[in-house]
C-alpha positions in Angstrom: -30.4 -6.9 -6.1 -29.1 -10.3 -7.2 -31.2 -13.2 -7.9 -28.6 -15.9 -8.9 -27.0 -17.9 -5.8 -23.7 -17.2 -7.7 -24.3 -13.3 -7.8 -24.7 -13.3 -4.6 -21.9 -14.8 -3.3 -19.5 -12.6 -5.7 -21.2 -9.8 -4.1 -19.9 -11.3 -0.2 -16.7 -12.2 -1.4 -16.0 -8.4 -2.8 -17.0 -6.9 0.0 -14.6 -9.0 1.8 -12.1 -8.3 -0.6 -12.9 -4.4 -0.3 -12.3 -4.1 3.1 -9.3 -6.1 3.2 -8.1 -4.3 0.5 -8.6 -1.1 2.2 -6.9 -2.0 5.3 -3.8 -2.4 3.7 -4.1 0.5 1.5 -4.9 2.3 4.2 -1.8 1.3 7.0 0.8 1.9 3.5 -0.5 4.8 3.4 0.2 5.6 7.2 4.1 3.9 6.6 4.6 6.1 3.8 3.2 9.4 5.8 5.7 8.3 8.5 8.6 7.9 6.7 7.9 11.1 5.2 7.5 13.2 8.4 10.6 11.6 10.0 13.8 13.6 10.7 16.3 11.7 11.5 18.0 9.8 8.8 18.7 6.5 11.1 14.8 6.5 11.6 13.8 6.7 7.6 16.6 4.7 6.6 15.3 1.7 8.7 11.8 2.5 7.8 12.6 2.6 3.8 13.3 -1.2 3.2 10.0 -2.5 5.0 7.2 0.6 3.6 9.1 -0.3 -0.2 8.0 -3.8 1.0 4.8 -3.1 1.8 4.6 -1.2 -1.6 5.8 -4.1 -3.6 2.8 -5.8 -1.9 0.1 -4.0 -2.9 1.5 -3.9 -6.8 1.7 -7.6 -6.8 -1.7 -8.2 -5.2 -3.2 -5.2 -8.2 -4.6 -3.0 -4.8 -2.1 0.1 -6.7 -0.7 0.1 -9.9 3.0 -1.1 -10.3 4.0 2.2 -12.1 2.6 4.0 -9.3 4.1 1.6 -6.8 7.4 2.3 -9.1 7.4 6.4 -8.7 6.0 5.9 -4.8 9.5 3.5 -3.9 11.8 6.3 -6.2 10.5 9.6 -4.4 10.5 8.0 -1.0 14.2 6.6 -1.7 14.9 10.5 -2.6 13.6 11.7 0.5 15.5 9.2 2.5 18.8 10.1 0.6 18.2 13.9 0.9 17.6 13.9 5.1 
């Protein structure tokens, strides 16, 4: 357990940071699975430009990598232009 006042506020501040940064992780992840299961191409079409945005979020805030947040943008932009 920490000992130093300083260690123990870096220990409350990333917890904060953890949860926070599993929330949004975690409702990208839901956009993406959304996009993914929907059939119509109206639907992912309009869904595209805001979960790319939500991507481009998570690179620039180092929650996922930006190579991953790269191949994640390209594949779902396939999907979208094979439906």
């Amino acid at each position: 357990m920490a000992n130093h006042k300083s260690a123990k506020k870096r220990i409350r501040q990333t917890e904060t940071s953890r949860v926070h940064n599993k929330y949004y992780a975690k409702s990208t992840r839901n956009a993406i699975k959304t996009l993914r299961l929907s059939d119509s191409k109206d639907e992912a079409s309009a869904l595209l430009p805001k979960v790319s945005s939500m991507i481009d979020k998570l690179a620039k805030t180092n929650i996922i990598h930006k190579n991953k947040a790269a191949n994640l943008k390209s594949s779902l932009t396939k999907h979208v232009n094979a439906l």
